[in-house]
C-alpha positions in Angstrom: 0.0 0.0 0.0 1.6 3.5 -1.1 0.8 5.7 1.7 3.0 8.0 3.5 6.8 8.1 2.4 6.0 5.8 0.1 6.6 6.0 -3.4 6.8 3.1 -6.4 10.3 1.8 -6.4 10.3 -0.2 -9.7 10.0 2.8 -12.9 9.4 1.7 -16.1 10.4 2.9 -19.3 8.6 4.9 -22.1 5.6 7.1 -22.0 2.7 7.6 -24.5 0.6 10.8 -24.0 -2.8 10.9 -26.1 -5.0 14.1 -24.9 -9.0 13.9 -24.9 -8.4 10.0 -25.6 -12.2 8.0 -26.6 -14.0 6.4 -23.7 -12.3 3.6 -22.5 -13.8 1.6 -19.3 -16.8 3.0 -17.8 -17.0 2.8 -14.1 -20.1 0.7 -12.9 -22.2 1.8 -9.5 -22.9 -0.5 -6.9 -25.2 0.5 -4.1 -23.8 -1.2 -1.1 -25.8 0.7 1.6 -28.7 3.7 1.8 -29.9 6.1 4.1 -32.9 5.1 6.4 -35.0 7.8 5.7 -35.3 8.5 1.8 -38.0 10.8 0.0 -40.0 9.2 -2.4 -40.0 10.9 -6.0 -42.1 9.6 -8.9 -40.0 10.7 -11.9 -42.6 10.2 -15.4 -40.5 8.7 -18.3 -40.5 12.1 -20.2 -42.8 12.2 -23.3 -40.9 11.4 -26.1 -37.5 10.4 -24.9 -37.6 7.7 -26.9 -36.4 9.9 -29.5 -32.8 10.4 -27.9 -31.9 6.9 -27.7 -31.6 6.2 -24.3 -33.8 7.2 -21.0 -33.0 10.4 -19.8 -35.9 10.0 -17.2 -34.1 6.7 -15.9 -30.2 9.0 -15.6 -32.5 11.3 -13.2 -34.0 8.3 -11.0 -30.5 6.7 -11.5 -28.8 10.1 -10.1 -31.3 10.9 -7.4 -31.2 7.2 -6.2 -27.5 7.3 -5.6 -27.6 10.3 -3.7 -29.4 7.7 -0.8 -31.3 10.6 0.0 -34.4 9.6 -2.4 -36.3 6.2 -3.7 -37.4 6.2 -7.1 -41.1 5.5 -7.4 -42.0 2.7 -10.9 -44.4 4.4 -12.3 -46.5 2.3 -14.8 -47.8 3.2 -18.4 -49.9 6.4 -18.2 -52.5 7.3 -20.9 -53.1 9.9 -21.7 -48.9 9.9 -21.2 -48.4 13.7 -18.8 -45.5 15.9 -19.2 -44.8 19.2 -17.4 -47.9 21.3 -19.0 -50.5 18.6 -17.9 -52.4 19.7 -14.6 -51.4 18.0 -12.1 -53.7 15.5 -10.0 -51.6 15.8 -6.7 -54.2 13.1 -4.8 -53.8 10.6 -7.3 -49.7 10.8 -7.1 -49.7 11.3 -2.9 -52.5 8.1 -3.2 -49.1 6.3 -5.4 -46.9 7.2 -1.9 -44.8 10.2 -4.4 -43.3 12.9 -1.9 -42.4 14.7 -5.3 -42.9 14.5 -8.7 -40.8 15.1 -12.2 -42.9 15.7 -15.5 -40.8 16.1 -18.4 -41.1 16.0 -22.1 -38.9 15.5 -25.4 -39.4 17.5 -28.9 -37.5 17.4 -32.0 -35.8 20.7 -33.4 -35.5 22.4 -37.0 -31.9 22.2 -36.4 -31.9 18.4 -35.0 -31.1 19.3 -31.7 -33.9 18.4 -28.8 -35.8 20.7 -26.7 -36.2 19.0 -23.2 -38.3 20.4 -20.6 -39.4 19.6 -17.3 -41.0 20.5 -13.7 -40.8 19.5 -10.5 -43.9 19.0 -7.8 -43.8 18.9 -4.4 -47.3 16.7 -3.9 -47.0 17.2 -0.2 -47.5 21.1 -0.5 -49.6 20.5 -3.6 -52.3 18.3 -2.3 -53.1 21.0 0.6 -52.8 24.2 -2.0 -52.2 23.5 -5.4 -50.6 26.7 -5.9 -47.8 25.8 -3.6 -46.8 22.4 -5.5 -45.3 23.4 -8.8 -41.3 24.1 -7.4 -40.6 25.1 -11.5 -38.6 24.0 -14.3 -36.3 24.7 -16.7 -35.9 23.9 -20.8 -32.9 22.7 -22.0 -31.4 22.2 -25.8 -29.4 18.9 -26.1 -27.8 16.4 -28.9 -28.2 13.1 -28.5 -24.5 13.1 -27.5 -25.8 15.5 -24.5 -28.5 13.3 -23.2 -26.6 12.4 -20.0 -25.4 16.0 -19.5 -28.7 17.4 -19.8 -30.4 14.6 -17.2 -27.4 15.0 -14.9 -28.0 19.1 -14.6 -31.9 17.9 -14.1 -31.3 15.5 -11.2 -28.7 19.0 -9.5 -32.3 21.0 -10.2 -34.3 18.6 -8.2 -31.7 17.9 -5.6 -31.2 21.4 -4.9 -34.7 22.4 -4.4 -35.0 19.3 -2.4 -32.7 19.4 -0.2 -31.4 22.8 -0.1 -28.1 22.1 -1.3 -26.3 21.8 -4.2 -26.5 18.9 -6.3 -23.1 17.4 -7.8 -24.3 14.9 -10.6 -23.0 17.7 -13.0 -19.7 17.1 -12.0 -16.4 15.0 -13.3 -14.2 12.8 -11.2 -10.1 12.4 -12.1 -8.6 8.7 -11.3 -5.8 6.5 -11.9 -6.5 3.8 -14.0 -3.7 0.8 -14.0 -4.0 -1.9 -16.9 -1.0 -4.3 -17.4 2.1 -2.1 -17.5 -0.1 0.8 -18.7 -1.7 3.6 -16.3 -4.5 6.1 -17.3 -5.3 9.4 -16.0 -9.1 9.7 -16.5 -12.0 11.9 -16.3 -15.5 10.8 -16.1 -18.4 12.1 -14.8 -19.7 11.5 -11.3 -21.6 8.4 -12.0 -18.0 6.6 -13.6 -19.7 6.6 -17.1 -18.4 8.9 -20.0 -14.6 8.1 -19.3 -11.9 9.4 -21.1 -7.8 9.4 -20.6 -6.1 12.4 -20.9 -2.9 10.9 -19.9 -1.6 7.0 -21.1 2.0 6.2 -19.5 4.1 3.2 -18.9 5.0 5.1 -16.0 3.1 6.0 -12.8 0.6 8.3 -12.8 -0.4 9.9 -9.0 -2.0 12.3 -7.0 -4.1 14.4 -9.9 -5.9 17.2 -8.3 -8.5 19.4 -9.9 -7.9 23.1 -10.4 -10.7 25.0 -8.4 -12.0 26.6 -11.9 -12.0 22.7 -12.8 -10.0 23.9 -16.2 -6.7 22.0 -15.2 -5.1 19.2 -13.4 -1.8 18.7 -11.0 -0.6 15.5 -10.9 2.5 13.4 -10.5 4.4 11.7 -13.2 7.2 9.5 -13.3 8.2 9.5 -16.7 11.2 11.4 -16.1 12.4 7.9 -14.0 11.6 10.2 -11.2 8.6 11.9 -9.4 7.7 15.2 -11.7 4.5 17.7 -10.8 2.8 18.4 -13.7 0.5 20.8 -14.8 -2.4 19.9 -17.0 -5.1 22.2 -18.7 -7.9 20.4 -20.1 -9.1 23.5 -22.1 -6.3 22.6 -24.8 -4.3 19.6 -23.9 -1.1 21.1 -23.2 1.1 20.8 -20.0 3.9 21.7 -17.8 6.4 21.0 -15.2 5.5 22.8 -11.9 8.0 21.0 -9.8 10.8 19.3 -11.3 13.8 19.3 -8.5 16.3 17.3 -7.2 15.0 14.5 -5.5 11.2 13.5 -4.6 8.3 15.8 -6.1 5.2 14.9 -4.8 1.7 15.5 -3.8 0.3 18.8 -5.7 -2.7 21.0 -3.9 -4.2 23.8 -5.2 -4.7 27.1 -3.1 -8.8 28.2 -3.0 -7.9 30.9 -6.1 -5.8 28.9 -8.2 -2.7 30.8 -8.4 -0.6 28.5 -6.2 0.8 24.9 -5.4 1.4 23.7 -2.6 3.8 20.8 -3.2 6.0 17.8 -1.1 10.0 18.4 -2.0 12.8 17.0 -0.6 15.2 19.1 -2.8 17.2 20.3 0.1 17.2 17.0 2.1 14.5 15.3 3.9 10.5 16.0 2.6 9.4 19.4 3.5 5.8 21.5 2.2 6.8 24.2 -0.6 4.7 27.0 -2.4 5.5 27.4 -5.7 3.3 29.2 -9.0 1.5 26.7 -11.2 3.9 27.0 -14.0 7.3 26.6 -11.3 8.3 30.2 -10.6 8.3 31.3 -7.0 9.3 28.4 -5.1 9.7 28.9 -1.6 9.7 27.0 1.6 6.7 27.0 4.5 7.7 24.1 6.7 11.4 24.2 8.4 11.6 21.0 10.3 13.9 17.6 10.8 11.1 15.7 10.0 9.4 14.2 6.9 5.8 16.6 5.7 4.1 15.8 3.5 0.4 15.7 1.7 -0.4 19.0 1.9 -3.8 20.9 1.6 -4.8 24.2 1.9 -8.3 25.0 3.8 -11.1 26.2 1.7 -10.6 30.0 3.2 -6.4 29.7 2.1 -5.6 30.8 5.7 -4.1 27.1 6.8 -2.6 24.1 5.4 -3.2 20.6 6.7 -0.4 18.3 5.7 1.1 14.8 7.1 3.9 14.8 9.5 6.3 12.7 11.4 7.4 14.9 13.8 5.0 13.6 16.8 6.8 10.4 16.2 4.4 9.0 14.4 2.5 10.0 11.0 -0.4 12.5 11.7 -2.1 15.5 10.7 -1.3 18.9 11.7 -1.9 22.5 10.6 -0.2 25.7 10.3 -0.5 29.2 8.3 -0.5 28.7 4.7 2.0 31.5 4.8 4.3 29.3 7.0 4.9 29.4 11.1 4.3 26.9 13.4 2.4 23.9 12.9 -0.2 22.7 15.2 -0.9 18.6 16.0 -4.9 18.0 14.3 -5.2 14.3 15.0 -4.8 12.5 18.5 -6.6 9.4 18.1 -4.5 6.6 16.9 -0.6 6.0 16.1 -1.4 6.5 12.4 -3.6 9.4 10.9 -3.0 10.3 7.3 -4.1 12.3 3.6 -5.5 15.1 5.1 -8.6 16.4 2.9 -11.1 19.3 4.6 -14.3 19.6 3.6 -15.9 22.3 1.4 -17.0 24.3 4.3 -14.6 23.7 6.6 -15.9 22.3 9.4 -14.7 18.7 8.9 -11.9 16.5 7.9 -11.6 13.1 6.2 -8.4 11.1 6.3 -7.1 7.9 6.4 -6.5 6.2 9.9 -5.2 2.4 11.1 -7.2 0.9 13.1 -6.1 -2.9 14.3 -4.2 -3.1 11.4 -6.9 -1.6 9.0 -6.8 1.6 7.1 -9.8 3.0 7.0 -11.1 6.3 6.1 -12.0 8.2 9.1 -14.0 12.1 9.7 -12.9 14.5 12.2 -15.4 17.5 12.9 -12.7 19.9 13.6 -15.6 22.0 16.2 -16.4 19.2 18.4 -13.2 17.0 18.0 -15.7 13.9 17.3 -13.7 11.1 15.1 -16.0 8.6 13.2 -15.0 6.2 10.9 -16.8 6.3 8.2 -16.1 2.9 6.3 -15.3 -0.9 7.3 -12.9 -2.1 4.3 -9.4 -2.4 5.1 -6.9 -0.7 2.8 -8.5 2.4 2.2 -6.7 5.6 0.6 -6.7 8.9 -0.9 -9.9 10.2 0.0 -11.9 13.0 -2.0 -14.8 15.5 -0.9 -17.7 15.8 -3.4 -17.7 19.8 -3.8 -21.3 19.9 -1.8 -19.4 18.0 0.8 -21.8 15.4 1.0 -19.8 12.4 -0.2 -16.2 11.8 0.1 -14.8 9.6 -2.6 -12.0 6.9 -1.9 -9.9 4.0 -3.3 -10.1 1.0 -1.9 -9.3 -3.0 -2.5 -11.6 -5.6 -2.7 -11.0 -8.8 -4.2 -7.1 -8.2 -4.6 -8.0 -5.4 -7.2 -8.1 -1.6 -6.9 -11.7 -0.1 -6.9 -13.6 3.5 -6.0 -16.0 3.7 -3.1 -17.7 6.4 -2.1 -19.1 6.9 1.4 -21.8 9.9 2.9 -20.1 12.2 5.3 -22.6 10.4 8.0 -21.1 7.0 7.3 -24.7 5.5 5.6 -24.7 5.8 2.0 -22.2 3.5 0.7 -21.0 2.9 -3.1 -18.6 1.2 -4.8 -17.6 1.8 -8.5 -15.9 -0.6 -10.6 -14.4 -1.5 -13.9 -14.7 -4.9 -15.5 -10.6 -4.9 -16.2 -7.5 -3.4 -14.1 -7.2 -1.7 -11.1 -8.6 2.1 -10.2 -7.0 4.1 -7.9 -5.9 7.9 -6.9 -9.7 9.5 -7.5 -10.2 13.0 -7.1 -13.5 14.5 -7.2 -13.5 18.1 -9.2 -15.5 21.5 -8.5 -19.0 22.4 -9.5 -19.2 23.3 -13.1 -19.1 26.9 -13.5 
């Protein structure tokens, strides 16, 4: 298991770099637990989907189920068939046990593009004043290629006005993809399907972290026979070295506005945290210690960065100004706390821990001190907040293979996501689309 310290020992030679590559292994969803409680929505097959090709009614359910916060309703055959301008009979869908309700509909275009719109209806609300019921809609003009996209931004629309909070079916996930001798960086979206490579190496790909305009990605590379930081934009392809020094080069973290790095050198001796520009000017050194620091992340106001440290005597999490000073001990529970990553608001943060021998992914809420461990596997690592901060997003292995889980910041929606061949590792979940 490469956790802290650790980095591959065997490099192999050559590397291979196609940009925007076709889909190449879709990631498959596995619901392996749900929340208790979950809202019942009735969501219509939208009139005339059949048109696109595939069901963009069933990507909404499909999206809204996974969430564990909602149970899709099967709603049988209706004649006449209702979309979003059909009157709604809010008894008749409360008497079918529907807490909400999606009417949609499908038209052709002139120019061969779709018109897709759709409403939402709170039946609760609706049944005691009709007024109060229709929650709105919005049209959207899709492809046939853009069927998924479109039903992805629906399910955000319902999950938002639902819940209160943003929806992240809209948005893409980054991972690892090892197959044979060959390793993938990929981008799909949240769900695993769509996937692309951006990056094929014979070398080790690690560590990619999203930009937080979502327009580029940091990652490590060995293709140099040596750990590189790299800079990737996904706008046009092209790249760059950001950290390319004597010695180790590791673990890349954005600061909250983009402009800087924070980065893992050990260019003037042991592992110490640097700042440095994203394309490699301005280096300069924040942590000053005998010690090995590593993994950092800055918090989502830029004031602090949480890194990994030995200097307790042991591997755990501390925090100091992201302008440098002293460092501060996070983590108490346990000889081994690692892979620092704060949630979206702040209040929280997910790591890995050991426990009896196990490495699990564990949440501190940084107010009350609490610790819970959020998962029972048993070689857990690099954890990843959705950008609503109500998933986090791991790699794990089961079966002597390298999947993605995913596990709700309350420890009861569970998910795993796998791929038919090779092993998936290093995921990083990106920002909301802008």
């Amino acid at each position: 298991m490469r956790r802290f310290l650790a980095l591959p020992a065997a490099l192999l030679f050559g590397v291979v770099l196609l940009l925007a590559g076709p889909a190449r292994a879709q990631l498959s969803i596995e619901i392996t637990g749900a929340g208790a409680a979950r809202l019942p929505v009735a969501i219509v097959p939208f009139a005339g989907e059949a048109a696109l090709g595939q069901s963009l009614s069933a990507i909404v359910r499909a999206d809204l189920e996974r969430s564990g916060l909602f149970r899709g309703l099967e709603v049988p055959p209706l004649i006449p068939h209702p979309t979003e301008a059909t009157p709604v009979n809010y008894a008749e869908w409360r008497a079918r046990l529907a807490d909400a309700l999606v009417l949609g509909s499908v038209a052709a275009r002139p120019d061969g593009r779709f018109e897709v719109r759709f409403k939402l209806f709170d039946t609760v609300k609706g049944l005691q004043n009709p007024q109060t019921g229709d929650l709105g809609g919005v049209a959207f003009t899709a492809t046939r290629e853009q069927v998924r996209t479109t039903a992805h931004r629906i399910a955000d629309y319902v999950y938002e006005k639902l819940t209160g909070e943003k929806g992240v079916f809209s948005t893409k996930i980054a991972y690892v993809m090892k197959r044979g001798d060959v390793y993938e960086l990929q981008i799909a979206d949240a769900d695993g399907a769509e996937g692309f490579f951006v990056l094929r190496s014979n070398e080790p790909i690690l560590s990619p972290v999203w930009s937080p305009d979502g327009n580029r990605l940091a990652y490590v590379s060995f293709e140099k026979k040596k750990p590189v930081v790299y800079v990737h934009s996904l706008l046009d392809g092209k790249r760059h070295v950001a950290a390319n020094f004597k010695g180790s080069n590791s673990a890349p973290a954005w600061s909250p506005d983009g402009g800087t790095l924070a980065v893992s050198l050990s260019r003037d001796g042991g592992s110490q945290i640097y700042l440095v520009n994203p394309d490699g000017s301005g280096v300069r050194r924040i942590t000053q210690s005998a010690s090995i620091d590593t993994e950092p992340r800055f918090s989502p106001d830029g004031q602090s960065i949480f890194f990994t440290s030995d200097r307790g005597g042991s591997p755990q999490i501390n925090r100091m100004p992201a302008a440098g000073g002293s460092a501060q001990r996070v983590t108490f529970e346990g000889p081994y706390n690692v892979s620092p990553r704060i949630s979206p608001n702040g209040n929280s943060l997910a790591y890995v821990t050991r426990n009896n021998g196990r490495f699990q992914v564990a949440l501190l809420d940084l107010t009350t001190r609490q610790v819970q461990n959020l998962t029972d596997s048993d070689r857990d690592e690099s954890p990843s907040f959705a950008p609503n901060g109500r998933m986090i997003l791991f790699a794990t292995v089961v079966g002597g293979r390298g999947v993605l889980a995913a596990v709700s910041s309350d420890g009861r929606v569970k998910q795993r996501l796998t791929v038919s061949a090779g092993d998936v590792r290093e995921p990083a979940w990106g920002p909301f689309i802008k």
